[in-house]
C-alpha positions in Angstrom: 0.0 0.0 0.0 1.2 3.6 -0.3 2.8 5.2 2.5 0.6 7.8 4.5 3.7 10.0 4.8 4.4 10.2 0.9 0.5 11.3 -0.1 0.6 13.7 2.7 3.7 15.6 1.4 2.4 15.0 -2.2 -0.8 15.0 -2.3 -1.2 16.7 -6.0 1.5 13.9 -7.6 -1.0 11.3 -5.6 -4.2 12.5 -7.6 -2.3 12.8 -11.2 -1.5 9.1 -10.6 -4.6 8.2 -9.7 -5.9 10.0 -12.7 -3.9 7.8 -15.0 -5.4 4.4 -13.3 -9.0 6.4 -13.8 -9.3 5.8 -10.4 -13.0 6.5 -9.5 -12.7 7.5 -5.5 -10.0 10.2 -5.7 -11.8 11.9 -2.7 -10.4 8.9 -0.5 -6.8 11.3 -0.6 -8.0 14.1 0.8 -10.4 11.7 3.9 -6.7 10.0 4.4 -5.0 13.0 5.2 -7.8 14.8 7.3 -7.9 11.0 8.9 -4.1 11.0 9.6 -3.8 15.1 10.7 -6.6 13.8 13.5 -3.8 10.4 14.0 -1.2 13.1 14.7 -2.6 15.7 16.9 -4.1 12.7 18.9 -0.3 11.3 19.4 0.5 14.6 19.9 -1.6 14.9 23.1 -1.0 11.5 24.2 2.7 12.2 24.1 2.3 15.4 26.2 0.7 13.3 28.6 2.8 10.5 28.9 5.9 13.1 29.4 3.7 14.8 32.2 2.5 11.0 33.6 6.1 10.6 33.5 7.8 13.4 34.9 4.8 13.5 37.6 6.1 9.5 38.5 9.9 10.4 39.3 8.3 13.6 41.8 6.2 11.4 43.5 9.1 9.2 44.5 11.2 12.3 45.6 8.4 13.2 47.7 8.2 9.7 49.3 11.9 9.7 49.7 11.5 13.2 51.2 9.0 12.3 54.1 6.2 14.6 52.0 3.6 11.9 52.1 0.5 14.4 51.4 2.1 16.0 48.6 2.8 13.1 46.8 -0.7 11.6 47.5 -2.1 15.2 46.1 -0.1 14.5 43.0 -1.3 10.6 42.5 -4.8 11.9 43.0 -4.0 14.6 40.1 -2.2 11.2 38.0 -5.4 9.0 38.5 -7.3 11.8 36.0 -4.6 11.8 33.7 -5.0 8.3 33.4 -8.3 8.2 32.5 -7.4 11.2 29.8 -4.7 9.1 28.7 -7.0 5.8 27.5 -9.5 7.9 26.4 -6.6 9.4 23.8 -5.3 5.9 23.3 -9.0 5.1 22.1 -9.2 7.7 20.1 -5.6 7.3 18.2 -6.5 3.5 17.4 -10.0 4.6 16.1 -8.1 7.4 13.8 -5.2 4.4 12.9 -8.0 2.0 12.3 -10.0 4.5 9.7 -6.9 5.4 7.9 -5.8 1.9 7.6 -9.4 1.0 6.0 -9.1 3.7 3.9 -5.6 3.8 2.4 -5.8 0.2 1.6 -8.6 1.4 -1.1 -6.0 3.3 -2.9 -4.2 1.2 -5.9 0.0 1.8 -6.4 0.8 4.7 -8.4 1.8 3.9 -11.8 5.4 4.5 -13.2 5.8 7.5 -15.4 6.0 5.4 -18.7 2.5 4.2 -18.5 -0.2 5.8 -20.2 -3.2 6.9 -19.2 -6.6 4.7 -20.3 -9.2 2.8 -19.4 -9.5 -0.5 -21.3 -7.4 -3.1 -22.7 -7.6 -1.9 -26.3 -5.6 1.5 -24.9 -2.4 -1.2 -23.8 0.6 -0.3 -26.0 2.0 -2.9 -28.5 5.9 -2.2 -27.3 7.5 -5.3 -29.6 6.4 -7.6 -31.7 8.4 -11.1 -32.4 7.9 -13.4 -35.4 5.2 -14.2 -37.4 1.6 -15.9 -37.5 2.0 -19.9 -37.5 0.5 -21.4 -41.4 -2.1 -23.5 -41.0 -4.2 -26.1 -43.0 -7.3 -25.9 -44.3 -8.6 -27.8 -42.1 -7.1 -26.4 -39.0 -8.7 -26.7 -35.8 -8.9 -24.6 -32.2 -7.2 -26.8 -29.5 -10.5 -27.8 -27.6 -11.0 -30.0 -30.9 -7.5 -31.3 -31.2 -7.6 -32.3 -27.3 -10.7 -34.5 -27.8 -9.1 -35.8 -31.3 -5.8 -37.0 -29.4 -7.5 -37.9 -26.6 -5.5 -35.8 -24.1 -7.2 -33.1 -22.4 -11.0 -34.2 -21.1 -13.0 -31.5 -20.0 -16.0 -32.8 -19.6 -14.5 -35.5 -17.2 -12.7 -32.4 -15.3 -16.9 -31.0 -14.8 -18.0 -34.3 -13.8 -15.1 -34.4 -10.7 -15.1 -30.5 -9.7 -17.2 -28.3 -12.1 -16.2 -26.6 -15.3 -13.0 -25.4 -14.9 -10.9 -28.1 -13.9 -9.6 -30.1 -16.7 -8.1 -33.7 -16.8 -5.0 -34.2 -18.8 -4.1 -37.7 -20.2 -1.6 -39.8 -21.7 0.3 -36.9 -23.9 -1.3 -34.2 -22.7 -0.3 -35.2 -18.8 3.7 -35.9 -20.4 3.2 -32.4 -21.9 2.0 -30.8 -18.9 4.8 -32.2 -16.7 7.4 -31.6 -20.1 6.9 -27.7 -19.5 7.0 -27.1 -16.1 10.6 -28.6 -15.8 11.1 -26.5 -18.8 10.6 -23.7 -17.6 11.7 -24.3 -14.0 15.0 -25.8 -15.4 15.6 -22.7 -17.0 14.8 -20.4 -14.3 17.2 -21.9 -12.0 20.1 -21.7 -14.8 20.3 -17.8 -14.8 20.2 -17.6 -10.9 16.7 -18.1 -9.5 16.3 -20.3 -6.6 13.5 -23.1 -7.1 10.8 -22.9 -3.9 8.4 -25.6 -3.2 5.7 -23.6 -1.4 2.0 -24.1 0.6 -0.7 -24.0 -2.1 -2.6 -22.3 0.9 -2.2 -19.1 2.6 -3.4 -17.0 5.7 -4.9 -14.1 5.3 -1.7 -12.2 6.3 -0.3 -13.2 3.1 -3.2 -13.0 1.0 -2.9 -9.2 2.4 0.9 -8.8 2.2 0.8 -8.8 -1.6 -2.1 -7.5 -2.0 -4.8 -9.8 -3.3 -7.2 -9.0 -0.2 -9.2 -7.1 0.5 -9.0 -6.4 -3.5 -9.5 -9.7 -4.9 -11.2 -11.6 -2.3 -13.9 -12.6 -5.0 -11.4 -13.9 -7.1 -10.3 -16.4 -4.8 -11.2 -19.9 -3.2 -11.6 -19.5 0.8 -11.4 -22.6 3.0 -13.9 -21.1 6.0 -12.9 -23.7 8.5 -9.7 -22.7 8.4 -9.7 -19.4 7.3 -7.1 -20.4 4.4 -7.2 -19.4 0.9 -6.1 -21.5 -2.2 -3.8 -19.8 -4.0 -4.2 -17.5 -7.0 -1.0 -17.8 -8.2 3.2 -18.8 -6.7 3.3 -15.2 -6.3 1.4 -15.1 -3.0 3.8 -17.8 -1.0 7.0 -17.0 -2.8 6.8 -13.2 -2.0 5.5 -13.8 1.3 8.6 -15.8 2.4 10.0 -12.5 3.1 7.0 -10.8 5.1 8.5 -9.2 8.2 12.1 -9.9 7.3 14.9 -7.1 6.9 17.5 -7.8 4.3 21.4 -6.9 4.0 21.9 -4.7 0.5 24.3 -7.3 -0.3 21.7 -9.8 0.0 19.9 -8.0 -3.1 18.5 -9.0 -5.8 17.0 -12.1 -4.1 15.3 -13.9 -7.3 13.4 -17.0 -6.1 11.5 -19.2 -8.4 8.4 -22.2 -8.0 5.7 -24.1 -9.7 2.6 -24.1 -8.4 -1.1 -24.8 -9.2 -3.3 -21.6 -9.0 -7.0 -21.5 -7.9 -9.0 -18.9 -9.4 -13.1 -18.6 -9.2 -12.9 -16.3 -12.6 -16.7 -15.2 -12.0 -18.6 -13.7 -14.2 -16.3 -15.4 -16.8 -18.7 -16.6 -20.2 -18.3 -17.1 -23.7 -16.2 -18.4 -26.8 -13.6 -16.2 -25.9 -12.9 -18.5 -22.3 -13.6 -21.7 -23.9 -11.3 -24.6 -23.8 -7.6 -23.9 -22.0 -8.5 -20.0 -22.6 -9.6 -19.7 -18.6 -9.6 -22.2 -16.4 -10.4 -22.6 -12.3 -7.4 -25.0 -11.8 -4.0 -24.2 -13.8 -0.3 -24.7 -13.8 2.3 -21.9 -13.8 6.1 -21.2 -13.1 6.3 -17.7 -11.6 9.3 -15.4 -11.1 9.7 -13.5 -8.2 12.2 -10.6 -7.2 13.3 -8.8 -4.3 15.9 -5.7 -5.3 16.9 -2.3 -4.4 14.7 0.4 -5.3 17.2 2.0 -8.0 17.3 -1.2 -9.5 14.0 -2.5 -10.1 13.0 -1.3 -13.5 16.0 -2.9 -14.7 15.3 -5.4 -13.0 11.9 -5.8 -14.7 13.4 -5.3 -18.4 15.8 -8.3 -18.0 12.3 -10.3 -16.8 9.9 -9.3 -19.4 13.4 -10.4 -21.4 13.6 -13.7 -20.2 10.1 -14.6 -20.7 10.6 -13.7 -24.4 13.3 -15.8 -24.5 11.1 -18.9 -23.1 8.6 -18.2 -25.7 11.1 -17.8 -28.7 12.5 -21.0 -27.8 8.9 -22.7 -27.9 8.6 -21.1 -31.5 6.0 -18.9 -30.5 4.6 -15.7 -32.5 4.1 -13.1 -29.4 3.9 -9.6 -28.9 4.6 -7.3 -25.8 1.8 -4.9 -24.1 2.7 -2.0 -21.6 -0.3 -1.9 -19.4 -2.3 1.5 -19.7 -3.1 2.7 -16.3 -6.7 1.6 -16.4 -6.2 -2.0 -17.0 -3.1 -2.4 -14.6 -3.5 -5.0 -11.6 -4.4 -2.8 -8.4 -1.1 -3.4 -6.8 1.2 -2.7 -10.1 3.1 0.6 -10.5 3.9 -0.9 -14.4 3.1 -4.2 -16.3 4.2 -5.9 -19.4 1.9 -8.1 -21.2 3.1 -11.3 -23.4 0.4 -12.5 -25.3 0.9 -15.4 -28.2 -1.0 -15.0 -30.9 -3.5 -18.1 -31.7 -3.7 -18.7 -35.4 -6.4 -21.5 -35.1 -8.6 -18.8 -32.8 -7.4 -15.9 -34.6 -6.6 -14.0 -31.1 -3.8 -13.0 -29.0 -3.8 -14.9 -25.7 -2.1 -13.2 -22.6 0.4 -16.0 -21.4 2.3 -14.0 -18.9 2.4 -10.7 -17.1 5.8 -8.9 -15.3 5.0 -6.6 -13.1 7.3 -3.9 -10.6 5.1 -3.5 -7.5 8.1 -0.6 -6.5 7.2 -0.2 -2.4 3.7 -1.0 -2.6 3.8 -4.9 -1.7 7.0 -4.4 0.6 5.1 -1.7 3.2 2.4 -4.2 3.5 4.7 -7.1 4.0 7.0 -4.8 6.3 10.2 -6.0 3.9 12.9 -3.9 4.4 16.9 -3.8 3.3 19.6 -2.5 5.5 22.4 -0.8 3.8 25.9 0.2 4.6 24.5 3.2 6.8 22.8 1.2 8.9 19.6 3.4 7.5 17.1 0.3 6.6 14.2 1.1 3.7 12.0 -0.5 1.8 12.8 -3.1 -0.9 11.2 -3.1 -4.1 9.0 -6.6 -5.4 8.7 -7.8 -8.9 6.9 -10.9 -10.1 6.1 -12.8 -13.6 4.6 -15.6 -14.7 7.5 -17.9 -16.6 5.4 -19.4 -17.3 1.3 -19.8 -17.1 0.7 -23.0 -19.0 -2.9 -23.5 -20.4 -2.8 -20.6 -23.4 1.0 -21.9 -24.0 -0.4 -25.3 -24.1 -3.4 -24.0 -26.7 -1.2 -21.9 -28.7 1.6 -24.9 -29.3 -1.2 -27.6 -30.5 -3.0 -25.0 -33.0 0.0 -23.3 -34.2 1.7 -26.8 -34.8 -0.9 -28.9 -36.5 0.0 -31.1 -39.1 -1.4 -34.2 -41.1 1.3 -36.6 -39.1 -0.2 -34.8 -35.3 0.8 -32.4 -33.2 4.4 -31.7 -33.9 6.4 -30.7 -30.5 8.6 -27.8 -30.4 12.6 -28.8 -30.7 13.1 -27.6 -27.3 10.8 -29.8 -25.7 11.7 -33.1 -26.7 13.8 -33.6 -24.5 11.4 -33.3 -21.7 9.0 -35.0 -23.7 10.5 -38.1 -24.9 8.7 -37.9 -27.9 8.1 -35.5 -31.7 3.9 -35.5 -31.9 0.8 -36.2 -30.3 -0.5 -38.2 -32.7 
């Protein structure tokens, strides 16, 4: 979340940004800074009063010591009201922390100075563009037919177990599956990210920490008994490993990877445009995750949105690169990159990853901080990807690689596949 002090001391820089995201409850800035002036005069007083309470406390004991038992008793009578003063302040400080806490968890990150302003996906830029559209046969088909021709995604199995959503992969399509995610974690780990086996499920301090709730509380499965929630995406546990920790700067970057499932509820979700692998309930995905010093972290974000290029190049993959517009940024991004491949069989663009520089904004809710040389300790700066999500990769390499003899494999996976097509 942002920090209280920096929209206080810039409050018109907080409203531009705001602006960009077409944030619809800009008022909130000017309630959190009339909420935190009340905070502040409140410890104000209740500082007075603890240095009188104080100072009142060591003359009480010199009139003990002294022998001046009915001054001193005077001067406890005079303490006992200050007491009662001093809880109804206490009251009224946690009521002021409590409302500014409410509110300045409403209030999405700032985004970068690169990103545009706009509402809607069709306002993302097109920053690069790699390759070329896959050629197909005439009788091409979308991957929801070629699954049920080579037998190796069932969906309508997947419904009959858990509900729409949750697909079962067989034979090939399992090998495939399993084929990518070492893929993509083997490669991960060979330019310096540690692998991380983590929960599937999380507290709601985590879900918090990086900022899925309160925002995207909808979005997710809750266990009630336990209060747990299944996780959206590696993101959540990975980042989280680092919630109330303080760093050394030569510690930094810290660049962990993992595969995980993700749970997502995706309501409201209808249509052609979802069908198939296109969204799912229940997928697998590699993610990325970074920990760095603040002047590094857009750096730090080029050489990830460069590395997940690199993965799809090496799957063969037509793709193209989105900067988010402010409007369609996640609520905890300050900037975004987009990889989408583009679908030759659908004749679409399907978004396969997303990198994202969260700057502060995850790291003051998960209290991570760095101490440098100095001694001075600040906040670190979070960056995550997906490296990557599997079910439009999955789509995109069985219509863009039909042929009469099957699915022909890319080169790079063979190896992890032990065999050329699904056929």
């Amino acid at each position: 979340m942002l920090q209280v002090n920096y929209i206080r001391e810039n409050r018109e820089k907080v409203l531009e940004g705001l602006s960009v995201r077409h944030f619809k409850q800009p008022e909130l800035v000017d309630e959190i800074i009339n909420i935190d002036e009340e905070r502040r005069q409140f410890q104000t007083s209740l500082d007075n009063l603890s240095a009188v309470a104080n100072a009142a406390a060591k003359q009480i004991g010199e009139l003990m010591r002294n022998g001046k038992k009915e001054e001193a008793e005077v001067l406890k009578a005079e303490t006992t009201a200050n007491k009662e003063q001093h809880k109804v302040l206490s009251d009224q400080l946690a009521n002021a922390e409590l409302k500014l806490h409410n509110l300045i968890v409403q209030l999405p990150n700032l985004p970068y100075h690169l990103v545009k302003a706009g509402s809607t996906a069709e306002e993302n830029e097109v920053v690069y563009e790699h390759g070329k559209p896959a050629e197909l046969p005439a009788n091409a088909q979308p991957h929801w037919e070629l699954t049920s021709k080579y037998d190796i995604i069932d969906f309508e199995l997947g419904t009959k177990i858990a509900g729409a959503g949750f697909p079962v992969y067989k034979g090939k399509g399992a090998r495939l599956q399993r084929a990518l995610i070492n893929f993509f974690l083997d490669h991960a780990t060979a330019i310096g990210y540690r692998e991380m086996q983590v929960p599937h499920l999380v507290n709601e301090a985590s879900g918090f920490g990086t900022g899925q709730l309160p925002d995207k509380e909808g979005q997710m499965y809750h266990v009630g008994v336990d209060n747990l929630y299944l996780i959206p995406t590696a993101e959540v546990p990975v980042t989280n490993l680092y919630r109330d920790v303080i760093l050394k700067e030569e510690e930094l970057p810290v660049k962990n990877t993992g595969y995980t499932p993700c749970f997502r509820r995706e309501a409201g979700s209808y249509g052609a445009h979802v069908r198939g692998l296109n969204r799912l309930h229940q997928f697998d995905k590699v993610e990325i995750v970074q920990i760095v010093h603040p002047d590094k972290s857009y750096e730090a974000l080029e050489d990830m949105s460069s590395y997940v290029q690199s993965l799809l190049q090496k799957l063969g993959l037509h793709y193209r690169v989105l900067r988010l517009c402010g409007g369609d940024m996640g609520f905890t991004s300050a900037m975004t990159y987009d990889m989408e491949v583009w679908s030759a069989a659908q004749q679409r663009w399907l978004e396969v990853s997303s990198v994202s520089n969260f700057e502060t904004y995850q790291s003051n809710r998960l209290k991570l901080r760095f101490k440098g040389a100095t001694g001075k300790t600040q906040l670190a700066h979070t960056l995550n990807g997906s490296a990557l999500a599997l079910p439009r990769i999955v789509a995109a390499i069985l219509e863009n690689n039909q042929t009469d003899k099957g699915i022909k494999i890319p080169e790079a996976l063979v190896k992890y596949t032990g065999f050329e097509y699904i056929d």
